[in-house]
C-alpha positions as CSV (number, residue, x, y, z in Angstrom):
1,X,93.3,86.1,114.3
2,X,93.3,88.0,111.0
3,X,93.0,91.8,111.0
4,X,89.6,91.4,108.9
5,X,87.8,88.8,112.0
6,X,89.2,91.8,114.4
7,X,87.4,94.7,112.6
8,X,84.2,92.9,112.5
9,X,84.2,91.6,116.2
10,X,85.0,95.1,117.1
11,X,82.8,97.1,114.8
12,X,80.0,94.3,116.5
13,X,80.7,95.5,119.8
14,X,80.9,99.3,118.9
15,X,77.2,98.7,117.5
16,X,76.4,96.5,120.8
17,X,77.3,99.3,122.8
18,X,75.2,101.9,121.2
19,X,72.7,99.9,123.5
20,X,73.9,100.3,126.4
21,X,75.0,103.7,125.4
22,X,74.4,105.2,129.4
23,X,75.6,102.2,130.9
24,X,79.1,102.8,129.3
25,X,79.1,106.3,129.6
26,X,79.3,105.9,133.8
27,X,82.0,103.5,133.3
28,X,85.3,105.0,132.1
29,X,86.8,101.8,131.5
30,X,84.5,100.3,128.7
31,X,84.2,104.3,127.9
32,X,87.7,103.9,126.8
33,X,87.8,100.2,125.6
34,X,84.9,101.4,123.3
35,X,87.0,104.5,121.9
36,X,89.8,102.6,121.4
37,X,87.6,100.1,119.2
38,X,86.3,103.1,117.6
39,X,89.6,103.8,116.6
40,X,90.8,100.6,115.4
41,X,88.0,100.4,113.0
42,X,88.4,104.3,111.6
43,X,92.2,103.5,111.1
44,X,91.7,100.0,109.5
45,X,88.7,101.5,107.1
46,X,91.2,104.3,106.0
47,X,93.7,101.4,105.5
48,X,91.7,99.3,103.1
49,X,90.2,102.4,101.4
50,X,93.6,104.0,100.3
51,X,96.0,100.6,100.8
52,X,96.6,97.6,98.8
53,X,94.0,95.4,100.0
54,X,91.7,94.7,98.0
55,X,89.2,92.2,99.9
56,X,86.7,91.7,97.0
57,X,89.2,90.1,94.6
58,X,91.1,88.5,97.6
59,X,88.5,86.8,99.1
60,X,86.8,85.9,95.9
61,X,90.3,84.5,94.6
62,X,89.6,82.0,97.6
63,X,86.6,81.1,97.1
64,X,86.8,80.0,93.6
65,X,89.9,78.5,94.4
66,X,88.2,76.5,96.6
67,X,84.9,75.9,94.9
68,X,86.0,75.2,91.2
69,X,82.9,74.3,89.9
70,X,81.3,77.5,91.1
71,X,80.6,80.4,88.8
72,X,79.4,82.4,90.8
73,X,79.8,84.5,94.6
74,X,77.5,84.6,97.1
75,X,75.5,87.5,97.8
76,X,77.7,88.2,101.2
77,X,80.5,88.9,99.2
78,X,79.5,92.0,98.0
79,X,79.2,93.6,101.5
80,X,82.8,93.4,100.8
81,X,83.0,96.4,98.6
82,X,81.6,98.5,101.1
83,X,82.9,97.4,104.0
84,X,86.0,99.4,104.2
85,X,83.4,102.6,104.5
86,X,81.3,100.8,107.1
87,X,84.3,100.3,109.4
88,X,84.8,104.6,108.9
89,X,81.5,105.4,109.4
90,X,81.2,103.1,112.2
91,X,84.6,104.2,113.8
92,X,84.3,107.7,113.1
93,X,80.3,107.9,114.7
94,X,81.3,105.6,117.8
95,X,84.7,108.2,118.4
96,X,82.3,111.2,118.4
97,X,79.8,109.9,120.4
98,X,81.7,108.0,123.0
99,X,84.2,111.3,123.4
100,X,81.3,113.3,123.8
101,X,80.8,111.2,126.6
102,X,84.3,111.0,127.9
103,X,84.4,115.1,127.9
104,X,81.1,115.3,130.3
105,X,82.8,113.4,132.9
């Protein structure tokens, strides 16, 4: 499994568990699996924001390798530019909150 199918399964459940947001808060142990998601995706967004990843150009270097006849990306490919800053805002929101709930039990 490749660190980028990690980050999005995780920054999925992070979002999934806004949901159930009191349900998790009166059970430490998904309290903590949650935070340590929350984690994982603020530490990889910081990663691909300041590392040498680049996923646009990697991805898309794929892709046209691939697809030869294609002169064009897909929409979906652009969410690539951004995504290293929806993994820290996702991280970084889900660690506040979810401590928040960890330091009223």
């Amino acid at each position: 499994m490749s660190f980028l199918s990690l980050s999005v399964i995780s920054v999925l459940l992070v979002a999934l568990s806004g949901n159930f947001i009191d349900w998790i808060g009166k059970h430490k142990l998904f309290l903590y699996i949650t935070i340590i998601l929350s984690i994982y995706n603020l530490i990889y967004g910081v990663y691909l924001l300041f590392g040498p990843i680049n996923l646009f150009e990697e991805r898309a270097a794929i892709y046209f390798s691939r697809r030869p006849g294609q002169e064009t990306l897909p929409t979906v490919f652009y969410i690539l530019n951004i995504y290293h800053y929806i993994l820290i805002i996702i991280g970084a929101g889900g660690l506040i909150i979810y401590s928040q709930y960890l330091k009223k039990k």
